[in-house]
ZADOZA-674293 format. One line per 4 residues: their letters; for each residue x negated, y, z of C-alpha. Coordinates in steps of 0.2 Angstrom, whole numbers. Layout:
! ZADOZA-674293
a) X,Y,Z ~ ...
This chain:
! ZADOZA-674293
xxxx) 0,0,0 ~ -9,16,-6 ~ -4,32,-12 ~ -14,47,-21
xxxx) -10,63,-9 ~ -7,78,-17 ~ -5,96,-10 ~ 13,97,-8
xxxx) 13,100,13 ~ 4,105,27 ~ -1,89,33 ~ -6,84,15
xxxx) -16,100,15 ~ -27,94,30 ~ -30,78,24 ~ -36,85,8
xxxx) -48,100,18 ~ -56,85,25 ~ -56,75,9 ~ -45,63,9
xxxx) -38,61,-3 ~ -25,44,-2 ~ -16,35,10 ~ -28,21,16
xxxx) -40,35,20 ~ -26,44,29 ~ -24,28,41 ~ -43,24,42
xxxx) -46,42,47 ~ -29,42,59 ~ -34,26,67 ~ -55,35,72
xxxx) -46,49,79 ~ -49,46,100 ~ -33,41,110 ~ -26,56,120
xxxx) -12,65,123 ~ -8,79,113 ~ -9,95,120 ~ 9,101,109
xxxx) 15,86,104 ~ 29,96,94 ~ 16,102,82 ~ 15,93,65
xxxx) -3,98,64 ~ -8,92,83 ~ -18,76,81 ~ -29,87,68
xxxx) -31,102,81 ~ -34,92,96 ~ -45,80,86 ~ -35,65,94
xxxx) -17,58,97 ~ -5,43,103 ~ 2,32,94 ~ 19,42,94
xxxx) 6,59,86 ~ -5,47,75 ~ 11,39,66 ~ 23,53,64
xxxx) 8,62,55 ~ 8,48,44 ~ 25,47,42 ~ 26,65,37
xxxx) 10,64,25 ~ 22,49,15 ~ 37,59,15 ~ 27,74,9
xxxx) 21,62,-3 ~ 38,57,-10 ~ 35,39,0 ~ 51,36,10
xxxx) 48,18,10 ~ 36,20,22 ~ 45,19,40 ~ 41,24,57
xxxx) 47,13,70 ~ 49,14,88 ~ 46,-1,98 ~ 50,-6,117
xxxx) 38,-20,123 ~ 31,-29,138 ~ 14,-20,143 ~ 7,-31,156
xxxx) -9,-36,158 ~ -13,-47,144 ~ -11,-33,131 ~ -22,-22,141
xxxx) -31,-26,155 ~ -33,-8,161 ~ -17,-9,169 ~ -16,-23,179
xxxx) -22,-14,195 ~ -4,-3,193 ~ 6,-19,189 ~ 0,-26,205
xxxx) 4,-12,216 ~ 20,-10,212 ~ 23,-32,211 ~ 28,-28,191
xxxx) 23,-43,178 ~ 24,-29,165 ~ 32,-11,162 ~ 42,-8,145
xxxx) 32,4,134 ~ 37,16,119 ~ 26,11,104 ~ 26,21,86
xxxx) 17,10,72 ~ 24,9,52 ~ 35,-3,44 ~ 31,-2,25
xxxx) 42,-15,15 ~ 42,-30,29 ~ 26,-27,36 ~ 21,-19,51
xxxx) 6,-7,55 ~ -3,-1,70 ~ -16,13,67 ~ -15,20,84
xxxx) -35,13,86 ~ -48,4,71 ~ -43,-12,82 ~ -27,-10,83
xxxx) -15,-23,77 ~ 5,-27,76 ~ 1,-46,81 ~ -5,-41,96
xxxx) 12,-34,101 ~ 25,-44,92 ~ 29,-57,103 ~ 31,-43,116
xxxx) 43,-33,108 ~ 60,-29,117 ~ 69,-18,107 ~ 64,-9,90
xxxx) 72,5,80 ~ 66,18,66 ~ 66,34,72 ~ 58,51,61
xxxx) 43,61,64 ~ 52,75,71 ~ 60,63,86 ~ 42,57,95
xxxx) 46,70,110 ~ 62,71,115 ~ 70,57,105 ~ 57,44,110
xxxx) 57,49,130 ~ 77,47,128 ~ 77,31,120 ~ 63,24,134
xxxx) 73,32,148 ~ 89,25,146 ~ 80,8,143 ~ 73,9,159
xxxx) 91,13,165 ~ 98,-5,157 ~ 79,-13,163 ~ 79,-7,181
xxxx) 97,-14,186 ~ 89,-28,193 ~ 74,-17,201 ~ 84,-11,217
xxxx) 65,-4,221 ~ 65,9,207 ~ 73,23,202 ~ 70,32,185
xxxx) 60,45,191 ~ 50,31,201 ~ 46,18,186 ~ 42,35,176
xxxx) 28,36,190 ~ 22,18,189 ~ 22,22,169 ~ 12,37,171
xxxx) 1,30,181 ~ -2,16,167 ~ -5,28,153 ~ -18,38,163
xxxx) -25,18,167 ~ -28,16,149 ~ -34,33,143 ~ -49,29,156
């Protein structure tokens, strides 16, 4: 799946200043980008000012580059899964306080045709994922903020009925604490 990009947008346009000038590129240069939260996630042009992103900034950059591109067919999806300690080891301390096996976690990757793809890092994978996943939907690059947070919220809400332990602003704790785990 590969695709010449031409100037017709502001995220084509940074590609190209950098010179890239096709899709692959795009996703090899996307994926070398450190893992870091954005510092305005609402930006289109965030993970090329911060030099970094999240899956959610890396993939909704890509997904606008296609649709700038006149690509619609390539998706981006939005995908609850287990994160326990098996996917990344970096959290199991968290897990362990909190007597969790894992914590659902919102994950943007692409869906082109039937196939799945994770550019969040050079290693990243779908496979390593798939079997985890809970619940997936497609969602646009403009829904990674508020949209996304909605979505894994009121997942939670359904997830924790049988956790009289938590409440929503407590698993959002435990959660955060995991995402600082992994960006360390």
């Amino acid at each position: 799946m590969n695709f010449t990009i031409e100037n017709k947008g502001d995220v084509s346009n940074e590609f190209l200043k950098r010179g890239i000038k096709d899709f692959k590129g795009a996703c090899d240069f996307i994926s070398k980008l450190p893992y870091k939260r954005n510092r305005n996630k609402k930006s289109l042009l965030c993970v090329f000012e911060d030099k970094a992103g999240t899956c959610s900034t890396k993939h909704s950059t890509l997904r606008k580059l296609a649709l700038e591109n006149d690509r619609n067919d390539i998706k981006l999806i939005l995908g609850i899964f287990k994160m326990d300690a098996e996917y990344t080891k970096k959290i199991e301390n968290t897990l362990n306080e909190y007597g969790l096996e894992y914590i659902p976690e919102a994950h943007n990757y692409l869906k082109i045709v039937n196939e799945y793809y994770d550019f969040t890092n050079p290693n990243s994978q779908y496979s390593d994922l798939e079997d985890k996943i809970l619940e997936e939907s497609e969602i646009e690059y403009n829904e990674i903020y508020e949209e996304k947070i909605k979505t894994h919220k009121l997942f939670f809400e359904k997830w924790m009925q049988d956790k009289p332990q938590f409440d929503l602003e407590k698993i959002w704790e435990v959660r955060e604490k995991c995402i600082f785990d992994l960006q360390n």
